[in-house]
C-alpha positions as a Markdown table, in Angstrom:
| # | Residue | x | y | z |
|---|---|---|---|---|
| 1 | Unk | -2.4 | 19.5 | -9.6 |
| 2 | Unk | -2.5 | 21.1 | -6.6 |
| 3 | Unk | 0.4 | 19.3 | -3.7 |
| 4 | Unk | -1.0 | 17.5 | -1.4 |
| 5 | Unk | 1.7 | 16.0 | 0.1 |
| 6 | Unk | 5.2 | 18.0 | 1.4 |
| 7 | Unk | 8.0 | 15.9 | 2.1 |
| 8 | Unk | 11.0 | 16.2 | 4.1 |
| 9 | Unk | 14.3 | 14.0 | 3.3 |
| 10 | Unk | 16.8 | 13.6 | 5.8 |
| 11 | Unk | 19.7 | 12.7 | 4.1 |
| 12 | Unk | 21.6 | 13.9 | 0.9 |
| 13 | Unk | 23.8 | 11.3 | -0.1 |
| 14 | Unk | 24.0 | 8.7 | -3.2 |
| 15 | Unk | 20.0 | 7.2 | -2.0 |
| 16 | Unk | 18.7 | 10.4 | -0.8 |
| 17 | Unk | 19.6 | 11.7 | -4.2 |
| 18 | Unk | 17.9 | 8.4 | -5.9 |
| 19 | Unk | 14.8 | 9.0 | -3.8 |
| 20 | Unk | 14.2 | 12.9 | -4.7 |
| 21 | Unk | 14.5 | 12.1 | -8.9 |
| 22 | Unk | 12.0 | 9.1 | -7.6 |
| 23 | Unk | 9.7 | 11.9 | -6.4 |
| 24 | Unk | 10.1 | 14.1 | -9.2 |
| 25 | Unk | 8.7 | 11.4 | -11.6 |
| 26 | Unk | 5.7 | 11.6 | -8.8 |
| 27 | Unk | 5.5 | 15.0 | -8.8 |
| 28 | Unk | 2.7 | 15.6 | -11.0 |
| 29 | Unk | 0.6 | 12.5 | -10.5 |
| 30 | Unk | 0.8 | 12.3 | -6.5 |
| 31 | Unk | 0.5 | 16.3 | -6.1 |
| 32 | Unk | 3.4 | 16.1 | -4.2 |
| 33 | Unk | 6.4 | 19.2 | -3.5 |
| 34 | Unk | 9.8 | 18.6 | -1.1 |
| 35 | Unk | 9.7 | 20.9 | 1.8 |
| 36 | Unk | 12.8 | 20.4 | 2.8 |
| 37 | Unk | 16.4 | 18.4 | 2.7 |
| 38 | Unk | 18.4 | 18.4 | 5.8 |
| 39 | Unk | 22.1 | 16.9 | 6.0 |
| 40 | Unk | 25.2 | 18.3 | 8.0 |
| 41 | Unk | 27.5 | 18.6 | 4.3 |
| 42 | Unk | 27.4 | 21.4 | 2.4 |
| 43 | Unk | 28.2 | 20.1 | -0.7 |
| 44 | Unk | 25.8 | 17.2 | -0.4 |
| 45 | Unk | 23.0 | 20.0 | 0.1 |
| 46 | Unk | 24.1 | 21.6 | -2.9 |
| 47 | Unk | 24.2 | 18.2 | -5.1 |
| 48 | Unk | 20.7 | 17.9 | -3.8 |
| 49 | Unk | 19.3 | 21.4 | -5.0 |
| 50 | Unk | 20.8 | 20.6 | -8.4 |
| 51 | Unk | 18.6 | 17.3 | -8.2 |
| 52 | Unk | 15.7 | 19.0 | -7.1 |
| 53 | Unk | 15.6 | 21.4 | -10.6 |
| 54 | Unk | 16.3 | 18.7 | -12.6 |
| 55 | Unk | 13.3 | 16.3 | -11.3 |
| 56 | Unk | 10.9 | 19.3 | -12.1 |
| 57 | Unk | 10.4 | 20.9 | -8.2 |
| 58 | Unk | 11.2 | 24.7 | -7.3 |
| 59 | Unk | 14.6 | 24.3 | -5.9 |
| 60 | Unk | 14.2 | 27.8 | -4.2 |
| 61 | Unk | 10.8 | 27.0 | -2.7 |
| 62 | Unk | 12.7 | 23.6 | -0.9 |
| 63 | Unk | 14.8 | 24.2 | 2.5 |
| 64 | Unk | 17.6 | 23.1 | 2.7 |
| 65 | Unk | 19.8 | 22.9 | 6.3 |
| 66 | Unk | 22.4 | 21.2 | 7.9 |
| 67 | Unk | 20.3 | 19.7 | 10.7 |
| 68 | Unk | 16.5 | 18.9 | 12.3 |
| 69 | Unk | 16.9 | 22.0 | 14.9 |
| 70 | Unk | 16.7 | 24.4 | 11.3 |
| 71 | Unk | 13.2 | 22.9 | 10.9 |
| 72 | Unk | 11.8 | 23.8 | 14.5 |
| 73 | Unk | 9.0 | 26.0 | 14.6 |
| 74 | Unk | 9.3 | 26.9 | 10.8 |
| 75 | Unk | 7.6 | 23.7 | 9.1 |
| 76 | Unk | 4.5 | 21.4 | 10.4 |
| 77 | Unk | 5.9 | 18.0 | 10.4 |
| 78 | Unk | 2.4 | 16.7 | 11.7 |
| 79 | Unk | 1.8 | 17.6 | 7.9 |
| 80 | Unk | 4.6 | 16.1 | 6.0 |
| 81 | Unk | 5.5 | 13.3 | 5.3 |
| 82 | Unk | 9.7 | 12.4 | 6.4 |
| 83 | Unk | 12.2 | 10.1 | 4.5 |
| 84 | Unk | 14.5 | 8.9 | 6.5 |
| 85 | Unk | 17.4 | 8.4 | 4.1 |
| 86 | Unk | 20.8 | 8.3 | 6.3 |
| 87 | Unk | 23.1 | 5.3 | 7.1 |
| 88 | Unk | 21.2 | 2.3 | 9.4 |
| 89 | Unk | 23.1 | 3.3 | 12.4 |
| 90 | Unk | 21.2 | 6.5 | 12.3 |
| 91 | Unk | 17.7 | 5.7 | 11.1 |
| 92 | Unk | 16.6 | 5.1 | 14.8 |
| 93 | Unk | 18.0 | 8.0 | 16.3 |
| 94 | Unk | 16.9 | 10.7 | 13.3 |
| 95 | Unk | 13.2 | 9.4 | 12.9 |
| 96 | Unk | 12.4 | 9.4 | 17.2 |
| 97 | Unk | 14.0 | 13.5 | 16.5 |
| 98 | Unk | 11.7 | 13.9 | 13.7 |
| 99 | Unk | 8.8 | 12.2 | 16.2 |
| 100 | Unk | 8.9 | 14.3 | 18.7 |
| 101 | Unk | 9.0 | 17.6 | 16.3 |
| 102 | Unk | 5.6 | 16.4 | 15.5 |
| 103 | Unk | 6.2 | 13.9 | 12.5 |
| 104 | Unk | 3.6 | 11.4 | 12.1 |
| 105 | Unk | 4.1 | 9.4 | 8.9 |
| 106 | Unk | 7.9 | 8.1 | 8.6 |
| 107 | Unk | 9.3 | 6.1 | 5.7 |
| 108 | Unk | 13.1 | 4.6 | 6.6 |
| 109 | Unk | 15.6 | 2.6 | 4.5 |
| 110 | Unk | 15.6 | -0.7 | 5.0 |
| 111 | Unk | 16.9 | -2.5 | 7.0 |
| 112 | Unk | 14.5 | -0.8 | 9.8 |
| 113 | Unk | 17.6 | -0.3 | 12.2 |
| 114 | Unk | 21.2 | -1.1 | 13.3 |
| 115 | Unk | 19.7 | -4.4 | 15.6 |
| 116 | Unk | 16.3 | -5.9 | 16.7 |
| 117 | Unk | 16.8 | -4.7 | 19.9 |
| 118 | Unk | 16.6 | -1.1 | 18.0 |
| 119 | Unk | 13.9 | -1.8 | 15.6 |
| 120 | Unk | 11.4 | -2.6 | 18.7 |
| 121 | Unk | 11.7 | 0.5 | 19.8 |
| 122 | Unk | 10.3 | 2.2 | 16.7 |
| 123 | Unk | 6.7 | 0.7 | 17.8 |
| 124 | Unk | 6.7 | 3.7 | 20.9 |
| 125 | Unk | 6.9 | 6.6 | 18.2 |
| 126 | Unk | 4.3 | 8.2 | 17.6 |
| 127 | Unk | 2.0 | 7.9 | 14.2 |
| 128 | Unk | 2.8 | 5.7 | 10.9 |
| 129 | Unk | 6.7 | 3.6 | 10.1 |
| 130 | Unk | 7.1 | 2.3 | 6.6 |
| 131 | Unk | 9.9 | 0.6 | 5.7 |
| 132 | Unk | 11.3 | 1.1 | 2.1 |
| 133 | Unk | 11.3 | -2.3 | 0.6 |
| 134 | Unk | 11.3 | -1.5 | -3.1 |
| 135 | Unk | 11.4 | -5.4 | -3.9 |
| 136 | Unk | 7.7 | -5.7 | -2.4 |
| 137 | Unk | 6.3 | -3.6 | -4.9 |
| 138 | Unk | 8.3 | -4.4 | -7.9 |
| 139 | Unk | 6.8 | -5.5 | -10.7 |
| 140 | Unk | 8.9 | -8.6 | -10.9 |
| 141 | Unk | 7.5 | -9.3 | -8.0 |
| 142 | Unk | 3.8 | -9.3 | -9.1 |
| 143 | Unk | 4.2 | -10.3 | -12.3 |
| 144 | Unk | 5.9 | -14.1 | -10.3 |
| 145 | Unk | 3.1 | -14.3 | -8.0 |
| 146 | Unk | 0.5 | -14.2 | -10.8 |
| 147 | Unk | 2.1 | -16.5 | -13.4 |
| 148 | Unk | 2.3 | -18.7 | -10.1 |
| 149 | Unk | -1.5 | -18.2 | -9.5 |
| 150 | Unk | -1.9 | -18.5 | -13.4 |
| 151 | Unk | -0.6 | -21.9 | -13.4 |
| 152 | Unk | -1.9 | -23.1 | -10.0 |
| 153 | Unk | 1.4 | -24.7 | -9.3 |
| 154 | Unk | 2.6 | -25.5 | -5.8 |
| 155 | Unk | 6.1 | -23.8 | -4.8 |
| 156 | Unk | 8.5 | -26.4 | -2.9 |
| 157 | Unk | 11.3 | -24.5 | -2.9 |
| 158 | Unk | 12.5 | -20.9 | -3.6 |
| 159 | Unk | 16.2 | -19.9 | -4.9 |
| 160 | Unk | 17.3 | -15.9 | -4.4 |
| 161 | Unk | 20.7 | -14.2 | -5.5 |
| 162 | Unk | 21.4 | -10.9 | -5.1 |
| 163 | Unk | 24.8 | -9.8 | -5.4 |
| 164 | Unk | 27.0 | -7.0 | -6.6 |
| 165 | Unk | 30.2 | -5.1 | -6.4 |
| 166 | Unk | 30.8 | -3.5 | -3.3 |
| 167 | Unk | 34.2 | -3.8 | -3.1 |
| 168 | Unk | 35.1 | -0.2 | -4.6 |
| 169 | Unk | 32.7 | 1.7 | -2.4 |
| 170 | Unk | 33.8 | -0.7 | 0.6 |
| 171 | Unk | 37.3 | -0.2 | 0.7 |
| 172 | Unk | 36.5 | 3.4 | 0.7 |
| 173 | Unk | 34.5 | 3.1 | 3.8 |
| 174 | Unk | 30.8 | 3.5 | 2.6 |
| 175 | Unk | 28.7 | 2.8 | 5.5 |
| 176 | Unk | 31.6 | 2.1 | 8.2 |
| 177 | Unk | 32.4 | 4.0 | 10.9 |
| 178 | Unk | 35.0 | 3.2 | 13.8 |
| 179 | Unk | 33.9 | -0.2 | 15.3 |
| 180 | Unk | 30.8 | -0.9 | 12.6 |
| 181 | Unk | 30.9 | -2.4 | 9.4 |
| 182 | Unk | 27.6 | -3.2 | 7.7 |
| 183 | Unk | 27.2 | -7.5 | 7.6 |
| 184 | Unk | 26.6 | -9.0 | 4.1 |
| 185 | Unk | 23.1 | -10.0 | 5.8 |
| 186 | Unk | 22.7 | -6.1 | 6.0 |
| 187 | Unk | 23.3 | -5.0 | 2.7 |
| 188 | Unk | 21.3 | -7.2 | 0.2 |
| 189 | Unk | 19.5 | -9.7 | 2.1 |
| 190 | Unk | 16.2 | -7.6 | 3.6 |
| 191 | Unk | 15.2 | -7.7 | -0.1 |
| 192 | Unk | 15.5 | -10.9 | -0.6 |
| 193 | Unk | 13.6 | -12.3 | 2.7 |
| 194 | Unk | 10.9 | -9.7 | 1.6 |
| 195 | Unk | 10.5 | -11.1 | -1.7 |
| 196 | Unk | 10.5 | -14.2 | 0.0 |
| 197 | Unk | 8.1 | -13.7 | 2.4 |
| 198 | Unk | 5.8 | -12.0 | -0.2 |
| 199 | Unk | 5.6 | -14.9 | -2.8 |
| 200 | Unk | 6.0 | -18.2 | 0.2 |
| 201 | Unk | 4.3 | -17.0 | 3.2 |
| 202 | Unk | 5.9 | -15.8 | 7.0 |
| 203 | Unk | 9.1 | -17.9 | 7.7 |
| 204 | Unk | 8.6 | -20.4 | 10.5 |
| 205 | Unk | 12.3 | -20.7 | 11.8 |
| 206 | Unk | 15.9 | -20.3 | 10.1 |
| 207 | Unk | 17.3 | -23.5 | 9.0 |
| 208 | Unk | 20.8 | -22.4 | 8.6 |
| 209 | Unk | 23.1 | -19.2 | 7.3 |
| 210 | Unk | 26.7 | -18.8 | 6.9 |
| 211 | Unk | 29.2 | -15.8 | 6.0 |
| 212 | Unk | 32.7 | -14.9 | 5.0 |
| 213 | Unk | 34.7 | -12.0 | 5.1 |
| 214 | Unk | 35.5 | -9.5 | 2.3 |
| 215 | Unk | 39.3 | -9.5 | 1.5 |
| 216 | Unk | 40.8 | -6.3 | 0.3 |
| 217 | Unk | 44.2 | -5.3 | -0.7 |
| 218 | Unk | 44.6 | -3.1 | 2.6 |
| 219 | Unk | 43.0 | -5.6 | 5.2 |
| 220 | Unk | 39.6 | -7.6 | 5.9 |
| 221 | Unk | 36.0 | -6.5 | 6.3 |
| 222 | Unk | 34.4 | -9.3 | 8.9 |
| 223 | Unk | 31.4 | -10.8 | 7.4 |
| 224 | Unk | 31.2 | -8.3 | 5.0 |
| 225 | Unk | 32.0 | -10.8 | 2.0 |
| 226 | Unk | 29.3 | -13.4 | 1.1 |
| 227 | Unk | 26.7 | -15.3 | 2.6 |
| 228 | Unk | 23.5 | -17.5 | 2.4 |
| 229 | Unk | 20.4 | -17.6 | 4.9 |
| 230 | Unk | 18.1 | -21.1 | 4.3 |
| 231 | Unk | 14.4 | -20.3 | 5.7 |
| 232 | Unk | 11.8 | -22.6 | 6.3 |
| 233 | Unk | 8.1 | -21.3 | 5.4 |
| 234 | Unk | 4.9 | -21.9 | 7.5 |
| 235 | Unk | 3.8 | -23.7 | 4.8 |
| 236 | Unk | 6.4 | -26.1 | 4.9 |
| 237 | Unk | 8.5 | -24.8 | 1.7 |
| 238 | Unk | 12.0 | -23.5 | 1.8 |
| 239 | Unk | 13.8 | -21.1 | 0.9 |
| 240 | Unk | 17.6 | -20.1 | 0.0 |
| 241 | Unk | 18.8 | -16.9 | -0.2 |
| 242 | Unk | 22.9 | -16.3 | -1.1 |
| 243 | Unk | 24.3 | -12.9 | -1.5 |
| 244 | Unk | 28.0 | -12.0 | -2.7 |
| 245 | Unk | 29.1 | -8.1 | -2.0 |
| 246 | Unk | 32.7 | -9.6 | -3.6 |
| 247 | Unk | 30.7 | -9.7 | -7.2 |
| 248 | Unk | 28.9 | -12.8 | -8.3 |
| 249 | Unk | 32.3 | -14.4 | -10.5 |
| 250 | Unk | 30.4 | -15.7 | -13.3 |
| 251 | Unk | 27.8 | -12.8 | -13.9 |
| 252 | Unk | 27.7 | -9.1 | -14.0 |
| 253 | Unk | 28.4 | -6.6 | -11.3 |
| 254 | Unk | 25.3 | -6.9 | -10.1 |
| 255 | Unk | 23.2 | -9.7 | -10.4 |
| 256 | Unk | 19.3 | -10.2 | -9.0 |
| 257 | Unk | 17.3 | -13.0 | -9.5 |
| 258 | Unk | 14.5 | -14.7 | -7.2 |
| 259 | Unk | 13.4 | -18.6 | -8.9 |
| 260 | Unk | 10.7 | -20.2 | -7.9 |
| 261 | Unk | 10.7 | -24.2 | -7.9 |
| 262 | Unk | 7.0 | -26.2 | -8.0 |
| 263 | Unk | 6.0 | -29.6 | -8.2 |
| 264 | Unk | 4.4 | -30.2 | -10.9 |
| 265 | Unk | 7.8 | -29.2 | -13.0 |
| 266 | Unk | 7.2 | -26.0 | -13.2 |
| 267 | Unk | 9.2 | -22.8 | -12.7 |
| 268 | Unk | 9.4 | -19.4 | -12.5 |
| 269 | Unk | 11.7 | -17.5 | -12.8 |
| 270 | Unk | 12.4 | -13.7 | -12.0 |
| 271 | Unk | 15.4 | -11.1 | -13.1 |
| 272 | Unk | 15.1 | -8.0 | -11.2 |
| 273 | Unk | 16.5 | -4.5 | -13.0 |
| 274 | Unk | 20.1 | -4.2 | -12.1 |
| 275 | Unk | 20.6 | -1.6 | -15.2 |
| 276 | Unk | 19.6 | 2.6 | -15.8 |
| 277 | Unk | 17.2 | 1.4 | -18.0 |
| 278 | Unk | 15.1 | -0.1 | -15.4 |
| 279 | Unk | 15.0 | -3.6 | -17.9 |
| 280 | Unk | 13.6 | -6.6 | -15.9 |
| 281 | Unk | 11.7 | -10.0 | -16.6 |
| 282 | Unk | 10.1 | -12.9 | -15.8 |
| 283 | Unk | 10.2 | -16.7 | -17.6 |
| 284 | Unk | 8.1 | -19.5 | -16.9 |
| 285 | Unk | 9.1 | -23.0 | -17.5 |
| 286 | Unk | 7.6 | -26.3 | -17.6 |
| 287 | Unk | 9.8 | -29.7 | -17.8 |
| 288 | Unk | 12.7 | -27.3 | -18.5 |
| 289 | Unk | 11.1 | -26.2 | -21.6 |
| 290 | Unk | 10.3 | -22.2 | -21.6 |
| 291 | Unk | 6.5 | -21.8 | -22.0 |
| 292 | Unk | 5.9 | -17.8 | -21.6 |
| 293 | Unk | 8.6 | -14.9 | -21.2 |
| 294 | Unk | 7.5 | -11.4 | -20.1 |
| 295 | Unk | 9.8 | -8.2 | -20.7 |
| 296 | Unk | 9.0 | -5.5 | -18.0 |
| 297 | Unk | 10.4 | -2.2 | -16.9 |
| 298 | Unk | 10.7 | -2.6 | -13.3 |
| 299 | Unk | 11.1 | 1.2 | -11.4 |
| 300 | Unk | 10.6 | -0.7 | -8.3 |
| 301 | Unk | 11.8 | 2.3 | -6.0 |
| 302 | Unk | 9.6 | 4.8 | -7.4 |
| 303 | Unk | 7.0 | 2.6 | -7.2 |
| 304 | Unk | 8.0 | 1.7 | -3.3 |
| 305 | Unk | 7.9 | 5.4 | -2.1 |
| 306 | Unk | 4.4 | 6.3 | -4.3 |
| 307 | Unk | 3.1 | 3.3 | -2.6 |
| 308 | Unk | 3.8 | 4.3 | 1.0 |
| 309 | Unk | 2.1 | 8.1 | 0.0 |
| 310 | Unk | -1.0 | 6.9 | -1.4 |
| 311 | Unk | -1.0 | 4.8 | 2.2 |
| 312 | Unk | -0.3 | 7.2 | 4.4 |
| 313 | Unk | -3.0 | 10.2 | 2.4 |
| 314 | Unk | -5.6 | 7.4 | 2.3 |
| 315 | Unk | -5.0 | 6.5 | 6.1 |
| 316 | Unk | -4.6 | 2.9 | 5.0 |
| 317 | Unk | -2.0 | 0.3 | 6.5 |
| 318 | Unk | 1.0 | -1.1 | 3.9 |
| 319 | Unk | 2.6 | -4.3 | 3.2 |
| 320 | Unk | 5.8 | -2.4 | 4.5 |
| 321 | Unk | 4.6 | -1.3 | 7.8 |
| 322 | Unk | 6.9 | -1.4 | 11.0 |
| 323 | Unk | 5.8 | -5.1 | 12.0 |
| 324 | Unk | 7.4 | -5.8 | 8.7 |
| 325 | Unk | 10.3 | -4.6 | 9.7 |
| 326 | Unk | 11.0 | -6.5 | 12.8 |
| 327 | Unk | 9.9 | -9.5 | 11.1 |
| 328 | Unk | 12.8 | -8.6 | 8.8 |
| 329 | Unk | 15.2 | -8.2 | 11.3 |
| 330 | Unk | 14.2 | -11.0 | 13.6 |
| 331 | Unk | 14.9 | -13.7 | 10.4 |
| 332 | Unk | 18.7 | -11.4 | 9.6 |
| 333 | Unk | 19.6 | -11.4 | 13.9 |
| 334 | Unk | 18.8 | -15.6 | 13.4 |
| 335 | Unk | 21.3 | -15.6 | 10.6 |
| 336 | Unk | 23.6 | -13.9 | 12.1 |
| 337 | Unk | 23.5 | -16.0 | 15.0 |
| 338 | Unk | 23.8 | -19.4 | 13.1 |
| 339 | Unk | 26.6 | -17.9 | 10.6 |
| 340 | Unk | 28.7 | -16.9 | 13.9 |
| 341 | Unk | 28.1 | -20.7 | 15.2 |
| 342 | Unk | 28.9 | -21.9 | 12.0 |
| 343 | Unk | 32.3 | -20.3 | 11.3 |
């Protein structure tokens, strides 16, 4: 197929890599070719070139430089599409640069910025902002919402955990720099007010959140531990959403699950992929008694980024877009304000 779509990635660390083998498994059925990958490392430039042959694209034909300014006057950003892909702190400051080169159809890592105060601003660049909420367009996800629909059940309640490991890459310094660490609200929890969102409805008002710090053998990351964020739904159902970056003690190193509580005594249940092989599922119950399972393979990013192309070449709005992401960080900047009262 002839490409359609060039894209530039800013960014050439551990996700920017994730996101360019997630566009060479698009490659052929979107039309799509990488233009160019900028970051300021050397050897993360290289790593990426590597990554580019193996997911199928002409490594030679893709630019890669240490910096925006490389780009100027060489490449048509009002053509392209640009992945933001850099460390939250940076997503505003990178996408406005890539604005005002010309860029008019933006996708950023979630969350949308480093504070709401930020994330506003995004709505005075010029063109399309997606945010990257793989969870939206999982099929975990979708397959929930229709066995819901399938069993014309009324959700009361909604249970989320998503947790994981972080301690090795924390007390390394991923995602720090002097006077920021990322909050445990910041890490996990976007995905799991999207999901919520997505399968209840826009929240109303925060109920309640709390935090706790991480602990590690050289000192104390604040808030950077565990947490839990209750929402209350315009439609009057709750939600509860806890998050452990310490690892979740009685399960694996990382552990994702959205549940689903109706009732008529039914519920389903969801069990995101937390594993290279992508394996997922979903089980319905009734009275406690299992009444349907479904196995799926849930590539939930690649699906994410494909998503936001086919939106921005059909000149078509997304679940995703940059209201979304305000929304999102409205509900975190509420839980951090009622964790910091709490404590």
């Amino acid at each position: 197929m002839e490409t359609v779509q060039e894209i530039v990635v800013l960014g050439g660390g551990r996700q920017a890599v994730r996101h360019l083998a997630c566009y060479g498994k698009l490659r052929e059925e979107l039309g799509i070719g990488i233009a160019a990958v900028v970051d300021p490392a050397e050897d993360r430039r290289a790593n990426c070139r590597a990554v580019l042959a193996a997911a199928g694209f002409d490594a030679d034909s893709s630019r890669l430089v240490a910096d925006l300014e490389h780009l100027d006057g060489t490449l048509d950003l009002d053509s392209t599409v640009v992945d933001v892909v850099v460390p939250t702190r940076l997503h505003y400051s990178l996408a406005a640069a890539a604005s005002q080169m010309g860029a008019r159809h933006l996708i950023v890592e979630k969350p949308l910025a480093h504070s709401l105060e930020e994330a506003f601003r995004f709505l005075d660049l010029s063109g399309t902002v997606h945010v990257l909420e793989n969870y939206l367009f999982s099929a975990v996800t979708a397959t929930m919402l229709e066995c819901l629909e399938s069993l014309g059940s009324r959700p009361f309640f909604m249970r989320t955990e998503f947790s994981k490991d972080r301690r090795p890459d924390s007390s390394k310094g991923r995602g720090t720099s002097p006077g920021y660490v990322p909050h445990v609200f910041t890490v996990e929890m976007p995905h799991q007010v999207a999901v919520a969102n997505r399968m209840l409805g826009s929240v109303g008002h925060v109920v309640d959140a709390w935090d706790e710090d991480m602990v590690l053998p050289d000192g104390t990351l604040a808030g950077h531990g565990e947490g839990a964020i209750v929402l209350m739904h315009e439609g009057g159902v709750t939600s509860c959403h806890f998050s452990s970056l310490n690892g979740f003690r009685h399960r694996g190193a990382t552990h994702r699950t959205a549940t689903v509580y109706c009732t008529d005594g039914a519920r389903v249940r969801g069990r995101f992929a937390s594993t290279p092989d992508l394996r997922a599922g979903v089980e319905v119950f009734r009275n406690d008694r299992r009444i349907a399972s479904h196995d799926l393979t849930d590539d939930s990013l690649t699906r994410a980024l494909g998503g936001s192309l086919e939106a921005f070449r059909r000149r078509q709005p997304g679940p995703n877009d940059v209201h979304f992401g305000i929304e999102v960080l409205r509900i975190i900047d509420r839980g951090f304000q009622l964790a910091a009262e709490a404590r």
